[in-house]
C-alpha positions in Angstrom: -21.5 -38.3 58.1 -23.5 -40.7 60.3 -23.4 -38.6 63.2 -24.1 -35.5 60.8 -27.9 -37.3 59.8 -27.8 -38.4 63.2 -27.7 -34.3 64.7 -30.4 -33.5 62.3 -34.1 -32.5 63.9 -36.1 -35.6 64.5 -38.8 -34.9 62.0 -36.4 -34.7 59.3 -35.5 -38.5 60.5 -38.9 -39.4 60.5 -40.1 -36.8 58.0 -38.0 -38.8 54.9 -39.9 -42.0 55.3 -43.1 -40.4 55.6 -46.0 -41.3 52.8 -47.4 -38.3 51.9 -46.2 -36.3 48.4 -44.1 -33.2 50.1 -43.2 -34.2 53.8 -40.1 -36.1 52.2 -38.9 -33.5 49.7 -39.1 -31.4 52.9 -37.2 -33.6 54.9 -34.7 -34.1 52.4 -33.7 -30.5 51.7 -33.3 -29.6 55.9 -30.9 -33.2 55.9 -29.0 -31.5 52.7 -28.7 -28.1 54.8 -27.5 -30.1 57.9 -25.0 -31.9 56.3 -23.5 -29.2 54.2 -23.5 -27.1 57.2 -21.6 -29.5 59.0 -18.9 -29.9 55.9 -18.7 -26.1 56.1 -17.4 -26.5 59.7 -21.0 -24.5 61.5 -22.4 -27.1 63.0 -26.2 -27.9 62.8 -27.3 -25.0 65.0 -26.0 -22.4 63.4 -27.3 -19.3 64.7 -29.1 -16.2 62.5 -26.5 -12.8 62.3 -29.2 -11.6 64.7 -29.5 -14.0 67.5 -27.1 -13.3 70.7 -25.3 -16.9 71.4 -26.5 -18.4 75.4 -23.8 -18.9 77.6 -24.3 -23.1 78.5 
């Protein structure tokens, strides 16, 4: 799990301590969508239906 929150995009790190009304809800809905993606086995990039995959 560490590592899953870890993965996440850095303003959603940063984003859930942040003082102002909606940044934190934001934050805290991309870190649920990370981590369920992760228990779901596709990893945090998972790419759109419509975007070709880049050879590393």
């Amino acid at each position: 799990m560490a590592e899953t929150i870890l993965s996440a995009p850095g303003w959603v790190r940063v984003g859930i301590t942040a003082p102002s009304p909606h940044l934190p809800i934001d934050a805290a809905h991309e870190l649920a969508r990370v981590i369920f993606l992760a228990i779901e086995g596709r990893g945090v990039g998972a790419p759109a239906a419509d975007e070709p995959a880049l050879p590393l």
